[in-house]
C-alpha positions in Angstrom: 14.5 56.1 52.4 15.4 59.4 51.7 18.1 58.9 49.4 15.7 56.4 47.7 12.7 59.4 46.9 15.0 61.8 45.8 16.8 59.1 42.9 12.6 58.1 42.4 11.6 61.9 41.8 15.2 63.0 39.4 14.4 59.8 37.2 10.8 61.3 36.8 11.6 64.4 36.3 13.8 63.3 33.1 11.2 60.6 32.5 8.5 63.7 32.2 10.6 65.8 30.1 11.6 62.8 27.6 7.8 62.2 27.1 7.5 65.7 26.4 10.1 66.3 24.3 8.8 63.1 22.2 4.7 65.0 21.6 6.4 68.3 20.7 9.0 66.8 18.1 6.9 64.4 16.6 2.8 64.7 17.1 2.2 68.7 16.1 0.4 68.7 12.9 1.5 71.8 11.3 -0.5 71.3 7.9 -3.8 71.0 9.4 -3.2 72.5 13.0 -3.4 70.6 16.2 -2.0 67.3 16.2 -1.9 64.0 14.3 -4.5 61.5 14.6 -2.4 58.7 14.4 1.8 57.8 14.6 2.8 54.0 14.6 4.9 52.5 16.8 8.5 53.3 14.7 7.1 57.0 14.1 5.2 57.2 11.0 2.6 59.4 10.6 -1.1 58.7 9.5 -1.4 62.2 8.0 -5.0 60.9 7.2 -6.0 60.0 10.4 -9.0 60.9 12.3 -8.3 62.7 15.6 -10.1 62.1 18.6 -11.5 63.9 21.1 -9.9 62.2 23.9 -6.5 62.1 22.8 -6.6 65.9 22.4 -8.2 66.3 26.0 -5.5 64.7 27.1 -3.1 66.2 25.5 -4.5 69.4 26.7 -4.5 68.5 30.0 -1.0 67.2 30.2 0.7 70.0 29.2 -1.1 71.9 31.5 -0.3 69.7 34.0 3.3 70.1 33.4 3.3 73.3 32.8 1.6 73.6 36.5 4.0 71.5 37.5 7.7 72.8 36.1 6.4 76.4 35.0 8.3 75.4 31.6 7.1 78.1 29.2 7.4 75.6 26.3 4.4 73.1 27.9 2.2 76.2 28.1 2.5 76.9 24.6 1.1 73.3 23.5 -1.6 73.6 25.8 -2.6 76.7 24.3 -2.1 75.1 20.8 -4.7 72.2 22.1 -7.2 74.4 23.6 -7.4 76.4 20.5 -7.6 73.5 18.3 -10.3 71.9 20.5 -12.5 75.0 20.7 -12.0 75.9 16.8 -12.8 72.1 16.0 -14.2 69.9 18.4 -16.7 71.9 20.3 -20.3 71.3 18.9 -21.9 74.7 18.6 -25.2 73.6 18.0 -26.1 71.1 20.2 -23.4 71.6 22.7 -20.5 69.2 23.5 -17.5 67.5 22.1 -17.4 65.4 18.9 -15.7 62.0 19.5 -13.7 62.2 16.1 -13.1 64.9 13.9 -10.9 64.1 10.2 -7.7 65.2 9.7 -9.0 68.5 8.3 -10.8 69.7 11.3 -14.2 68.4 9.8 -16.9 67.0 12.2 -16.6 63.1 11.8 -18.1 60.6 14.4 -20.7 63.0 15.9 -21.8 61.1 18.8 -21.8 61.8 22.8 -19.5 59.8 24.5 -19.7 60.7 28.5 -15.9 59.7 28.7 -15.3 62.7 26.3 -16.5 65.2 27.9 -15.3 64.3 31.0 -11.9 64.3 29.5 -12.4 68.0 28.0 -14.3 68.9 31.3 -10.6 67.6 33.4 -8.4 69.7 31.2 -10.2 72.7 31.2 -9.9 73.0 34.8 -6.1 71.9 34.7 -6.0 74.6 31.8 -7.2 77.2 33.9 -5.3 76.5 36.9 -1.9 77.5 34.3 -4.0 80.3 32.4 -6.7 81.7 34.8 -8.3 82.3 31.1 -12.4 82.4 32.0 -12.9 80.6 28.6 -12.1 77.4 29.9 -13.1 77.7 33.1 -17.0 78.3 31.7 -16.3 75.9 29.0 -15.6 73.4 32.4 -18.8 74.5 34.1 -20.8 74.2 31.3 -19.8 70.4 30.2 -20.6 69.7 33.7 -24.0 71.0 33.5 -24.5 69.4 30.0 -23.4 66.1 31.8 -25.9 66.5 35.0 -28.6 67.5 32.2 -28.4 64.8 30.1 -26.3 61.1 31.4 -27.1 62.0 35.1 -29.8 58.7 36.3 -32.5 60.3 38.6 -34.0 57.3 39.5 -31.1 54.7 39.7 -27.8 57.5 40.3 -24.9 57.0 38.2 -24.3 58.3 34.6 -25.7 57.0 31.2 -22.6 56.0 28.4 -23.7 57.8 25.3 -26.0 59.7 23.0 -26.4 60.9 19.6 -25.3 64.3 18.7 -28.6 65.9 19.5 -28.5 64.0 23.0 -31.1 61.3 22.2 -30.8 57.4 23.1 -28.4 55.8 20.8 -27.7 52.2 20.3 -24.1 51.7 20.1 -23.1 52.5 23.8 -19.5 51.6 23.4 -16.3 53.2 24.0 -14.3 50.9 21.6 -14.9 47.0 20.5 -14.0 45.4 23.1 -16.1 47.2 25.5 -19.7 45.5 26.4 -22.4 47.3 25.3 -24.3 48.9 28.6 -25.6 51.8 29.9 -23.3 52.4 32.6 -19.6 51.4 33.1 -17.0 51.7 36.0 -14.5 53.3 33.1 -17.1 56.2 32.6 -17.8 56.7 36.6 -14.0 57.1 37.3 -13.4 59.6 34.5 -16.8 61.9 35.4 -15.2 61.7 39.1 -11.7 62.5 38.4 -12.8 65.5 36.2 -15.3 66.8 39.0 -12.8 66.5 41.2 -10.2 68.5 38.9 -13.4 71.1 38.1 -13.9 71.5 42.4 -10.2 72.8 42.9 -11.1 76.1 40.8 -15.2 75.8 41.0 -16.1 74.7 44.7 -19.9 74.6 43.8 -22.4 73.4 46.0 -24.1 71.2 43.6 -21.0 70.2 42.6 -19.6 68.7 46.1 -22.8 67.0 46.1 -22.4 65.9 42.8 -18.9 63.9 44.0 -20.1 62.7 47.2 -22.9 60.5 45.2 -20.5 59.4 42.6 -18.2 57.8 45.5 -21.3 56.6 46.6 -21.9 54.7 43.8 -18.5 53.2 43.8 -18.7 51.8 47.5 -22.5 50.9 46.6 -22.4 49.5 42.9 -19.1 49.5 41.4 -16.3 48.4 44.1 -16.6 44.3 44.6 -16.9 44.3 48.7 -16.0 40.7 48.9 -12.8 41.1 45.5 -12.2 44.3 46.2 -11.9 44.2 42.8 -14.2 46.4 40.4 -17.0 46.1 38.4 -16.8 47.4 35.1 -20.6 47.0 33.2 -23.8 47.3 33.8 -27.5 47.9 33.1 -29.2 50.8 34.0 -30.3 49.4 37.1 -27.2 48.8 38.2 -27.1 44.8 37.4 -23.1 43.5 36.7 -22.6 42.4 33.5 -19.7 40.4 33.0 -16.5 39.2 35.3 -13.7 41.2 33.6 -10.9 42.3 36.3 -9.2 44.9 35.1 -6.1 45.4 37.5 -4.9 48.5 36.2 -8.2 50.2 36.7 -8.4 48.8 40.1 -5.3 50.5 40.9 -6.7 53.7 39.7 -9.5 53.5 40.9 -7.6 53.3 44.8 -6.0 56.8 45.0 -8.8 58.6 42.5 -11.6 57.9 45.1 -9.2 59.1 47.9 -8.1 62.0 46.2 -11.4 63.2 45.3 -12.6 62.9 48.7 -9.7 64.7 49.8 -10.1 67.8 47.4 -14.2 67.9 48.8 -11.8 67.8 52.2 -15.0 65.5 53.7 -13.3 63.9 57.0 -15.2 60.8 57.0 -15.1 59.6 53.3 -11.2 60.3 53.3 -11.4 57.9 56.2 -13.5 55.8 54.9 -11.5 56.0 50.9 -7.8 55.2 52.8 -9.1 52.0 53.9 -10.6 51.0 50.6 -7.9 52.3 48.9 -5.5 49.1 50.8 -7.9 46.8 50.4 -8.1 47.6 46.2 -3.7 48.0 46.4 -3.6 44.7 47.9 -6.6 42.7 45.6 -4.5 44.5 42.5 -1.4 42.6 43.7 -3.2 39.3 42.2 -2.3 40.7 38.8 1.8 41.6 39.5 4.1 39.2 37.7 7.6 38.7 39.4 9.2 41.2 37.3 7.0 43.9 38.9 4.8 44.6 35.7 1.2 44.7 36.1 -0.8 42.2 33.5 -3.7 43.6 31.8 -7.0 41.9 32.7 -8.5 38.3 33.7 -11.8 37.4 32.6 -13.7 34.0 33.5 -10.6 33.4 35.3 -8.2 33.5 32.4 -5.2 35.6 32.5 -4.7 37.7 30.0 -1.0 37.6 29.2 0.0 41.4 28.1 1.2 44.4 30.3 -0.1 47.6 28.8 2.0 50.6 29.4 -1.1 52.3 31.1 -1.5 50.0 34.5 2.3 50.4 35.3 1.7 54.4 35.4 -1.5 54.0 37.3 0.4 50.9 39.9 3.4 53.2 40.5 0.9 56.1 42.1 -1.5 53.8 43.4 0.7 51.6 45.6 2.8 54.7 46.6 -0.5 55.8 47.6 -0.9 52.8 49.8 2.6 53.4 51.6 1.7 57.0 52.1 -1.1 55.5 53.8 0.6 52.4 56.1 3.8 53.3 55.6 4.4 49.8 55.3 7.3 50.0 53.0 6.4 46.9 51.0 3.9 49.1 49.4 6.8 51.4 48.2 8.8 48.8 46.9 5.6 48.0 44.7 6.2 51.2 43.3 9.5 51.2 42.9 9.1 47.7 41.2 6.6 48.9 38.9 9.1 51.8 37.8 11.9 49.7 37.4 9.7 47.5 35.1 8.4 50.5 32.9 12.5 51.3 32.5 13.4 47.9 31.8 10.6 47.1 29.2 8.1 49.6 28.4 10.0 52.9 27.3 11.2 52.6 24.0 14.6 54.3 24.1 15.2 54.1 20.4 11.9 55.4 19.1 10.7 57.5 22.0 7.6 57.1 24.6 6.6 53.7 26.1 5.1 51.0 24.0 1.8 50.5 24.1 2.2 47.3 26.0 4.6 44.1 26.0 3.7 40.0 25.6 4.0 37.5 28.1 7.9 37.2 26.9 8.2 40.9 27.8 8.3 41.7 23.4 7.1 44.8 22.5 3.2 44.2 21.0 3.6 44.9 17.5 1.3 46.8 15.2 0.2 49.3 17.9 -0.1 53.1 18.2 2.6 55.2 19.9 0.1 58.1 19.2 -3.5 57.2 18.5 -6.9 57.6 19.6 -6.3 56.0 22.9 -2.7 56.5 23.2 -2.0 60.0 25.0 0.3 61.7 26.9 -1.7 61.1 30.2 -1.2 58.0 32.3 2.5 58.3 32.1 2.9 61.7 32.2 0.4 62.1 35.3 2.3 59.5 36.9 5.8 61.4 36.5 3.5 64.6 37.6 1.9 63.0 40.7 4.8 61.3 42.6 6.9 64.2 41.7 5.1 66.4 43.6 4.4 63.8 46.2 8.0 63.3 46.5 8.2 67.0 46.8 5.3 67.6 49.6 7.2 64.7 51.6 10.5 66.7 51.7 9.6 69.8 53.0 7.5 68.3 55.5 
């Protein structure tokens, strides 16, 4: 078992530095500043593209992270590069905020509040600060959170609205992308507003704040988590009415050690217990969507499988069912993880182009006219991943 972690964690430690490696050669845009909007899946770049605000939130926070992690001088300096480019750019001035696209000058472009987006910025400022201690993000954290409480926080129902217009009024188009459904509230929205108040709670343990988190899990055990599935619910209307039987596994997965860790980080006794044993239930209703090869499939609606295996739920199924050993330590949760890795070697990095694919068919081809950097593919799932079970790994061996 030993033997087994320690070859896990040196893989990841490579697998970390070779993502990396593959944002600093190839996504730095050194004509307009920050980085490129948009790179293809053979490396060309969209000089035109628009950049978005989540990508560079995550990009911010993952060289943080690593930075945190490794103490490499080299990730520090790109997360420096993002959170100047973010603040010079993306941050609304006026009316407070983060644009969801800006062009590839810089200029303000698609204007709109998106929750998800500032939960993303909110979630690397604090990682930021943790590798800086600069105050500037640490305020620019606080004050997203409080722009968030003011306007998307649900007094009578809980929970968080989607979206708003620039000047925070209603707005009709709710959606993340196309294929989202177009509600007020959505599981994908919860997760992120937890995970970052969990991330802004490790360098901001505000009163409010705690409380804040405890009623967010709340609202997954109450609203969101499927008690009889244990699968999650991903729309809904303001009143907290499902919309929709979408499973998404890899979000399921997520969803297991996010909850867990953020009860953990608010150190509250009873949730943890109560999050370890919804965190098995979710590991073992996410199994329903593992194919023999150990690759997670994407998502089943009205009972129809559908047949791809995005590079995102392998990085979330390799912490969440490690997760779910650390918590048995029933070693066919490990082996889950294991599996998962072994599938992301096998099929999802792209050793000739660099990074993972966005995602593979049924067949286990590469999906073909998708981004390798775009405005949902970022340097986050698989790079938290590598980040997470390295230190895990770590914590186990010198205890």
């Amino acid at each position: 078992m030993i033997n087994t972690l320690q070859q896990y964690q040196k893989e990841l430690k490579a697998e970390l530095n070779d993502i990396l490696e593959y944002w600093m050669q190839n996504s730095l845009d050194e004509k307009n500043g920050g980085f490129f909007g948009r790179i293809d899946q053979e490396n060309k770049i969209d000089e035109t593209a628009s950049k978005g605000a989540v990508l560079n939130a995550r990009i911010l926070w993952s060289f943080s992270a690593a930075y945190n992690c490794t103490k490499d001088e080299k990730y520090r300096a790109v997360a420096d590069r993002a959170f100047g480019y973010i603040n010079t750019y993306f941050i609304d001035k006026e009316f407070g905020g983060i644009y969801w696209t800006v062009n590839c000058k810089g200029e303000p472009e698609d204007t709109k509040k998106q929750i998800y987006a500032l939960s993303f910025l909110q979630y690397a400022c604090s990682e930021y600060y943790q590798s800086t201690q600069l105050q500037a993000a640490k305020i620019l954290a606080v004050n997203l959170y409080h722009l968030i409480e003011q306007y998307s926080f649900d007094p009578a129902q809980t929970g968080y609205l989607e979206a708003f217009t620039r000047q925070w009024r209603a707005i009709d188009d709710l959606r993340l992308s196309s294929k989202d459904a177009n509600e007020k509230k959505t599981m994908n929205t919860h997760l992120h507003v937890l995970e970052a108040y969990t991330n802004l709670y490790r360098i901001w343990p505000d009163a409010a704040l705690y409380k804040s988190i405890v009623l967010l899990i709340k609202n997954f055990t109450d609203h969101i988590i499927n008690q009889q599935s244990w699968h999650l619910h991903l729309f809904f209307t303001e009143q907290w009415k499902v919309k929709g039987d979408i499973v998404s596994y890899g979000h399921d997965i997520e969803a297991a050690w996010l909850l867990l860790e953020a009860a953990e980080i608010i150190k509250d006794k009873e949730l943890i217990a109560q999050l370890k044993i919804v965190a098995v239930k979710i590991a073992v209703a996410t199994t329903e969507g593992m194919d023999v090869d150990g690759g997670l499939w994407y998502e089943k609606e009205a009972g129809h499988l559908i047949k791809q295996k995005h590079w995102w739920p392998q990085a979330e199924a390799m912490i969440g069912f490690f997760t779910a050993w650390q918590i048995t330590s029933l070693s066919i949760y490990l082996s889950y993880s294991l599996n998962s890795w072994q599938f992301v070697k096998s099929k999802i990095i792209d050793y000739a182009n660099g990074e993972w694919f966005w995602g593979v068919n049924e067949n286990g081809i590469a999906m073909q006219g998708e981004d390798k950097v775009g405005l949902w593919k970022c340097p986050y799932h698989n790079t938290r991943a590598c980040i997470e079970l390295i230190n895990r790994i770590e914590h186990l061996k010198c205890n």
